[in-house]
C-alpha positions in Angstrom: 3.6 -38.8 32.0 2.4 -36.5 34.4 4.6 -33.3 35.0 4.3 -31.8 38.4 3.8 -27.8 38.6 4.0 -26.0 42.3 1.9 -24.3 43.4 2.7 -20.7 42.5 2.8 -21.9 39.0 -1.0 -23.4 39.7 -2.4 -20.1 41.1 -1.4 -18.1 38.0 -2.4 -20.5 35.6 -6.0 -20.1 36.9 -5.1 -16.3 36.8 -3.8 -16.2 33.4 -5.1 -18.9 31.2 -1.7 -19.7 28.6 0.4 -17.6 30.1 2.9 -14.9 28.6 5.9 -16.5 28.1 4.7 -18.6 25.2 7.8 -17.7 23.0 10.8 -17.9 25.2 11.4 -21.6 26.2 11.9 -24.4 23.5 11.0 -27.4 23.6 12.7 -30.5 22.4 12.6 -31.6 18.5 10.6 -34.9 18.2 10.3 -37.1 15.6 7.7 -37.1 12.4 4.1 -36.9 13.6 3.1 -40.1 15.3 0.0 -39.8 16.4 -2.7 -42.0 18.5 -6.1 -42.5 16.5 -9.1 -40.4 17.9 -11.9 -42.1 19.6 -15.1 -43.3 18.5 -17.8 -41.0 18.9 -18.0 -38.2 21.8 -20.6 -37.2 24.0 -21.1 -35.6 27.4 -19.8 -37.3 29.5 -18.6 -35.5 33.1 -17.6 -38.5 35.3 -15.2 -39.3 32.2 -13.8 -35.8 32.2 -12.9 -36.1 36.1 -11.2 -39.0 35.0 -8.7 -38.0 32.5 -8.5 -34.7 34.4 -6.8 -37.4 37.5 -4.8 -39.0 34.9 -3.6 -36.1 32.8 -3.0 -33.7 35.9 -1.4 -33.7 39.3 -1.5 -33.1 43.0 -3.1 -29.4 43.3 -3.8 -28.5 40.0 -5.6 -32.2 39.7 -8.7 -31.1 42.0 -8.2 -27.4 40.9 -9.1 -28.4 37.2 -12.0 -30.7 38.9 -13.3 -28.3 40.9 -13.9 -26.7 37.7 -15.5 -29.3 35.9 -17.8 -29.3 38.9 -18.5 -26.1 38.3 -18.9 -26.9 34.7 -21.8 -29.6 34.9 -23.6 -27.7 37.7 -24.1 -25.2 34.7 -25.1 -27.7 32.2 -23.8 -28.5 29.3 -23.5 -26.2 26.3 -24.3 -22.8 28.2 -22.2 -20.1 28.2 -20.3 -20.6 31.8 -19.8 -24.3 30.5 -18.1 -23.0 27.4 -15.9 -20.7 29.6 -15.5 -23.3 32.1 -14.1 -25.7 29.1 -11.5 -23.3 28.1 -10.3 -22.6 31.6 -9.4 -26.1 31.7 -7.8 -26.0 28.3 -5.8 -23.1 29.0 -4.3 -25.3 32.2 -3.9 -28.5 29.3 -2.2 -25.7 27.3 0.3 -24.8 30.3 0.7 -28.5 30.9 2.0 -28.9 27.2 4.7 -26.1 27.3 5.8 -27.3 30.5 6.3 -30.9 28.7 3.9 -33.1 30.1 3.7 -35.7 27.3 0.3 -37.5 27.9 -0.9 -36.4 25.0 -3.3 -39.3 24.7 -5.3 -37.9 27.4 -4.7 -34.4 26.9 -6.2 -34.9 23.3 -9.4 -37.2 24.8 -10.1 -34.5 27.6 -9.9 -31.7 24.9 -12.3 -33.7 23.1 -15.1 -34.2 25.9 -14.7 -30.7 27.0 -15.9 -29.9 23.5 -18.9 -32.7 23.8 -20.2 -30.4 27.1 -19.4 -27.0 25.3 -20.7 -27.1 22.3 -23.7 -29.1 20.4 -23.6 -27.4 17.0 -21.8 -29.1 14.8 -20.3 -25.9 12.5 -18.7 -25.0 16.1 -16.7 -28.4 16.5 -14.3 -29.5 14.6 -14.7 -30.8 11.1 -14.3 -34.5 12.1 -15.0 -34.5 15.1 -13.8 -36.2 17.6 -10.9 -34.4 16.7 -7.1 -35.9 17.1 -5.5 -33.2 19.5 -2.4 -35.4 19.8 0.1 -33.7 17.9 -1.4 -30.7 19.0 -0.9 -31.1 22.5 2.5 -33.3 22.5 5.5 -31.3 23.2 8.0 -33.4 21.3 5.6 -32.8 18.1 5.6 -29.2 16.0 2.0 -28.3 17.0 0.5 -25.7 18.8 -2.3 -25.5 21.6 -3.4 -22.4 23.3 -6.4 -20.6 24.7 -7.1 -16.8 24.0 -9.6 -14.3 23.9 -10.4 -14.0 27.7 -10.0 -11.3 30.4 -7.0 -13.0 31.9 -5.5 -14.8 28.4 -2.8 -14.4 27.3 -2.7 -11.8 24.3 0.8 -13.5 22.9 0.4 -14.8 19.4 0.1 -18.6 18.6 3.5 -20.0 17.1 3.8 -23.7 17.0 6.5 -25.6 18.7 9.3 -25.2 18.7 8.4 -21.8 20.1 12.3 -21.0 20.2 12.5 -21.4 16.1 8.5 -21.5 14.9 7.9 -22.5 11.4 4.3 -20.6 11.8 2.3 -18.4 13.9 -1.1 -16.7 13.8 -2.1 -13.2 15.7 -3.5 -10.1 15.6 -2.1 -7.2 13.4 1.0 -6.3 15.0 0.8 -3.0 13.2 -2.8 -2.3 14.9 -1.5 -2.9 18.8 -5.5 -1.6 19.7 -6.9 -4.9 18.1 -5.8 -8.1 20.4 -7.7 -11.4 20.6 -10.5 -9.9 22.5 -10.6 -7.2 20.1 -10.7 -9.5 17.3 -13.6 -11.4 18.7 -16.2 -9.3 19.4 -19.9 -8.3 18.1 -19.7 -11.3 15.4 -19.0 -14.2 18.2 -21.2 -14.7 21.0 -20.0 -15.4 24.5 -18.2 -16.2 26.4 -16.1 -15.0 23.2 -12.9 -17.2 24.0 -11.1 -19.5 21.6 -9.0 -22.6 21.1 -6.5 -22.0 18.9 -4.2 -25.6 17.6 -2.6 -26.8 14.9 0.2 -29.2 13.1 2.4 -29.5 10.3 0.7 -29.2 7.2 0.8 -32.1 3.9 4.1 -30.2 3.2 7.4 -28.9 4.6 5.9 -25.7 4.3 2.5 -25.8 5.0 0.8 -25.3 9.1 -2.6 -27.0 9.4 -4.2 -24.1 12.0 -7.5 -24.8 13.4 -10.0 -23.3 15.9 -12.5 -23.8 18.4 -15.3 -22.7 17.7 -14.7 -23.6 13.9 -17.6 -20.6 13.3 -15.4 -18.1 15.0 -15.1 -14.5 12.7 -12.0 -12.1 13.2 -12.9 -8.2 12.9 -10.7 -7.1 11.9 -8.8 -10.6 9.9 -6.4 -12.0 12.0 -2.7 -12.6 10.7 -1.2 -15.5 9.7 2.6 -16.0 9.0 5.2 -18.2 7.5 8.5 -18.3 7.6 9.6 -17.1 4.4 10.8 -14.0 3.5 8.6 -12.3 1.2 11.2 -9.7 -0.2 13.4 -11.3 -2.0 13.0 -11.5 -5.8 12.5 -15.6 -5.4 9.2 -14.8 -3.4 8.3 -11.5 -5.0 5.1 -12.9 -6.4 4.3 -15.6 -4.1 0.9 -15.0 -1.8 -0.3 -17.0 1.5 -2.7 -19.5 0.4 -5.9 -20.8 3.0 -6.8 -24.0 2.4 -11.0 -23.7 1.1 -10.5 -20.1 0.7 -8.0 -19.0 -1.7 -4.9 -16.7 -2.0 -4.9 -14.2 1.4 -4.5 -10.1 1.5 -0.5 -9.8 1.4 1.1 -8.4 4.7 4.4 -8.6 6.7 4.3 -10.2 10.0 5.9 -8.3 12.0 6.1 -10.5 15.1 7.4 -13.9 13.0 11.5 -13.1 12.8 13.0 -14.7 9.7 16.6 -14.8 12.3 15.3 -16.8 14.3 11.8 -19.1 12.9 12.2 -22.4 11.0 12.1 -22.8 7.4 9.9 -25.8 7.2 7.4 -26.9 9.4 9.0 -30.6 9.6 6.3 -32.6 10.1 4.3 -34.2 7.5 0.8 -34.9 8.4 0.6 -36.5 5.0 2.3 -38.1 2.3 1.5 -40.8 -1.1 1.3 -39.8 -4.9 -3.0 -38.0 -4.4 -1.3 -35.6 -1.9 1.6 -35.3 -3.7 -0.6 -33.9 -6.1 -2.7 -31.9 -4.7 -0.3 -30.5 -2.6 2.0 -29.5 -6.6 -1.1 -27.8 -7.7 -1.8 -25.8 -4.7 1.2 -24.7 -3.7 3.7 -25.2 -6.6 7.0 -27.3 -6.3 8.9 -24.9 -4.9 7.4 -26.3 -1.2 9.7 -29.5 -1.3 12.9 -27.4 -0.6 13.4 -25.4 1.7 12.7 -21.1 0.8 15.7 -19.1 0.5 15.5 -17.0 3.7 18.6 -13.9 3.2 17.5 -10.8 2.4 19.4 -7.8 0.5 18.6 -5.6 3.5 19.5 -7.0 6.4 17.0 -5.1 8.6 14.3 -6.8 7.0 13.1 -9.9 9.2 9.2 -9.9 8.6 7.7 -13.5 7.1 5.6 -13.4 4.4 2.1 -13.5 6.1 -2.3 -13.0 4.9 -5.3 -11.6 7.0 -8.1 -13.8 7.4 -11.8 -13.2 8.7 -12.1 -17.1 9.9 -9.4 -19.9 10.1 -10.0 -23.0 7.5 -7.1 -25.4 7.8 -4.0 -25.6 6.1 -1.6 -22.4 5.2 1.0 -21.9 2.9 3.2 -20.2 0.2 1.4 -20.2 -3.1 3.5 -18.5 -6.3 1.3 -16.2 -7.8 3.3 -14.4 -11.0 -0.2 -13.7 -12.7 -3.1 -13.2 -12.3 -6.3 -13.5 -14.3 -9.2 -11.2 -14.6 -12.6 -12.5 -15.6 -16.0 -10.9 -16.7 -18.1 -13.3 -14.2 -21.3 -11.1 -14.7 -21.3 -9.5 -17.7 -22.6 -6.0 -18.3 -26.6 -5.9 -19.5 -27.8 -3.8 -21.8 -29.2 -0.4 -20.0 -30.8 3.2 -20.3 -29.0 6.1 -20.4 -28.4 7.3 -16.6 -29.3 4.2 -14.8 -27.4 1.6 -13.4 -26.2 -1.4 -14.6 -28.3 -4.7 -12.9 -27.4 -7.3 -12.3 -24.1 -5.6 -11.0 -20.9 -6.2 -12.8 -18.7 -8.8 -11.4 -14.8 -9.4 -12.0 -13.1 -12.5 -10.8 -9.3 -12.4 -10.1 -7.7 -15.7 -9.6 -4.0 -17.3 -9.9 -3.5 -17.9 -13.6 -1.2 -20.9 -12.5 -3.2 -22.8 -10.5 -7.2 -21.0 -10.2 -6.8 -20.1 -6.6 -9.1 -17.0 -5.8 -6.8 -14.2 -5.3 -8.0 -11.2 -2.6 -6.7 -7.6 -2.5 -6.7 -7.0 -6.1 -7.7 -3.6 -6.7 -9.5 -3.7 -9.9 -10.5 -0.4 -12.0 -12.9 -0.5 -15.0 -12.9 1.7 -17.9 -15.2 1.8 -21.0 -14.6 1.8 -24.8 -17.4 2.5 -27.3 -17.2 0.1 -30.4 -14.5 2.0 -32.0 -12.3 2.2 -29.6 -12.8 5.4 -27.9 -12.3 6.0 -24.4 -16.1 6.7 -23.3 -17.2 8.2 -19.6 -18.3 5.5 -17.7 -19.7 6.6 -14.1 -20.3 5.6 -11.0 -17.4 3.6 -8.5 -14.5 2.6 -11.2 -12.2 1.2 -8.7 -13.2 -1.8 -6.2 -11.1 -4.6 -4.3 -11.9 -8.1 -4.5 -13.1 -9.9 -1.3 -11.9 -13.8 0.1 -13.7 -15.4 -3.0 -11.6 -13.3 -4.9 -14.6 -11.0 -6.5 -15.1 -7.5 -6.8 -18.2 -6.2 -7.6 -19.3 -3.0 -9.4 -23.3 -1.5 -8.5 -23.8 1.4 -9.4 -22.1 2.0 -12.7 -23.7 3.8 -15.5 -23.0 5.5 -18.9 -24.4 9.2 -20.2 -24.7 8.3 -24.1 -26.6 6.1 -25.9 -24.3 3.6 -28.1 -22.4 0.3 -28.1 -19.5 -0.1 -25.4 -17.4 -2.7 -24.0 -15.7 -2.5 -20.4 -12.2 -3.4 -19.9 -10.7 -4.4 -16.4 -7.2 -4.1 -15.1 -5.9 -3.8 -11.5 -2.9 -4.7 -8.9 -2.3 -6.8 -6.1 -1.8 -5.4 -2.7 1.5 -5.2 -1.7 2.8 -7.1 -4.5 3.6 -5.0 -7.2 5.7 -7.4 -9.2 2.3 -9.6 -9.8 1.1 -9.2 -13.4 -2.8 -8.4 -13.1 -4.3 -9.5 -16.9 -6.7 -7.2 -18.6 -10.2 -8.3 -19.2 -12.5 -7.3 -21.4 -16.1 -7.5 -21.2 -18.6 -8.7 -23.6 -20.3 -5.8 -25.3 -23.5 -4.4 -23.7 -26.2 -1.1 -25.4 -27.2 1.8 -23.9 -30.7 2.8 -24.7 -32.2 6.3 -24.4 
């Protein structure tokens, strides 16, 4: 199905790339995913992308997007002005979707040779790649699709459909307005520093599968991501936002996701059987099979529970987290009076339910001498784990020859009603 846009509608596409209205017009509820399997493999192919550009768009906008393909070949392949070229089409794919143009077959297979011309290192594609944009780029489905990052895209944050009542959304901190897309995307990503941001329903009701294009691409400072559940009420007190290959995310309220007005679940299931059954209890606790309990105590409060995140890594979602566990991973070594401990000291902090790395734990470290006394330990006592959940401690040292042991305790960032375990360390000399 093609869906025909004027010409007005044309010339500001190519202005700005996804638009600004992202937000304000749903679209219509579709069934479960059902999705059309990705091609075989995907090279360059440019007479192929004219093609599907003729099928997928109309009139106008049909030689418009060609004329930049033209463009994009006379560039070559996998330069810069191709990559920016590539997105320039998606963003007109991505204005195509939200104004319900379900050829989602081609959409997806000119998404996918775009990337064959843009980009020929494979940690910059998708995982599998070709990649199944369907869902993604069908209106009827609860995906997402847009472009951001450029001068003229949008600087809206990414909700999936419906973008009336989202179940998810990913952004820049709404509480730092100086840090948009662009602002996200610099010094660490080369140019043309311009993104595809996508996604579907995760393995549960409560889980969004986000993904990006380049998969390499860095956020400084994190970006946000957000679900919609409301992370103030005692039921979700200790519960944190899990990443998929990461671990448990740096708590924060997203502002910009409205618990009034978003979805509870994402509806979709991308997948289902007994192994992700499974997989999916262990991550992210039973809890995910019924819907969260949205009401707050204070009605002002509308924020979804949401985690910052230096690079997307596939699925999101709630994880309870009502302990956590510290652990000696590098152990103090015995040492001379004044200098520093080496190798430094590490401590882990991970979910004591399910061993999902947990970040944001500020963890401070005190010693004991073998009877028990508090003993001066120097250097920096207090450090915050990183993504993998570690915090580490270099430059520590003690005054006094002895026997001593270190013990560890700390708190979680914004969640105060998450029990932090001690630790203690095993015991370690200090020589004169």
């Amino acid at each position: 199905m093609r869906v025909r846009l004027t010409a007005p509608a044309i010339a500001f596409v190519s202005l700005v790339a996804a638009g600004c209205g992202e937000r304000s017009a749903p679209l219509p509820q579709g069934p479960n995913m059902q999705v059309a399997a990705p091609t075989s493999a995907t090279s360059c192919d440019f007479k192929s992308l004219s093609q599907f550009a003729t099928h997928y768009f109309s009139g106008t906008e049909a030689k418009l997007v060609k004329s930049i393909l033209s463009a994009m070949q006379s560039a070559h392949a996998f330069t810069t002005t191709a990559q920016d070229s590539g997105f320039s089409v998606m963003a007109h794919i991505a204005a195509n979707v939200t104004a319900g143009n379900t050829d989602a077959a081609d959409a997806s297979s000119l998404t996918n040779g775009l990337l064959a011309c843009m980009y020929n290192n494979a940690a910059d594609l998708p995982a599998i790649f070709p990649e199944n944009f369907s869902v993604a780029t069908d209106p009827a489905q609860h995906g997402a699709y847009a472009v951001r990052g450029g001068a003229a895209d949008a600087n809206a944050v990414v909700f999936n459909r419906p973008l009336a009542s989202p179940f998810s959304g990913i952004g820049p901190d709404s509480v730092n307005p100086a840090a948009p897309w662009a602002g996200m995307l610099t010094d660490s990503n080369p140019a043309p520093r311009r993104i595809l941001v996508y996604g579907m329903p995760g393995s549960f009701p409560q889980t969004f599968d986000w993904r990006v294009v380049p998969r390499s691409t860095v956020f400084a400072p994190p970006a946000v991501v957000s679900v919609c559940v409301n992370p103030d009420i005692t039921a979700n007190a200790t519960s944190l936002l899990h990443e998929q290959n990461v671990g448990l995310l740096p708590f924060v309220h997203a502002q910009w996701l409205d618990l009034l007005t978003c979805s509870p679940t994402a509806v979709g299931l991308s997948a289902t059987g007994p192994l992700q059954f499974a997989l999916g209890a262990a991550h992210w606790g039973m809890s995910l099979f019924a819907p969260a309990p949205l009401s707050a105590t204070n009605a002002t409060i509308v924020d979804g529970l949401g985690g910052t995140t230096g690079g997307i890594h596939s699925e999101f979602g709630v994880e309870p987290a009502a302990t956590v566990t510290l652990t000696f991973v590098v152990q103090p070594s015995d040492v001379r009076v004044n200098d520093s401990i080496t190798p430094s000291v590490v401590v882990q902090a991970t979910n004591a339910t399910t061993g999902s790395t947990v970040a944001n734990v500020a963890i401070t470290l005190s010693a004991f001498n073998n009877n028990g006394t508090p003993a001066q330990l120097n250097g920096t006592l207090t450090r915050v784990t990183d993504y993998a959940g570690r915090a580490t401690f270099d430059d520590l040292s003690e005054t006094k020859t002895g026997g001593y042991l270190l013990v560890a305790s700390g708190s979680v960032g914004g969640r105060p009603a998450i029990v932090v375990s001690q630790a203690v360390s095993a015991r370690f000399n200090v020589r004169p």
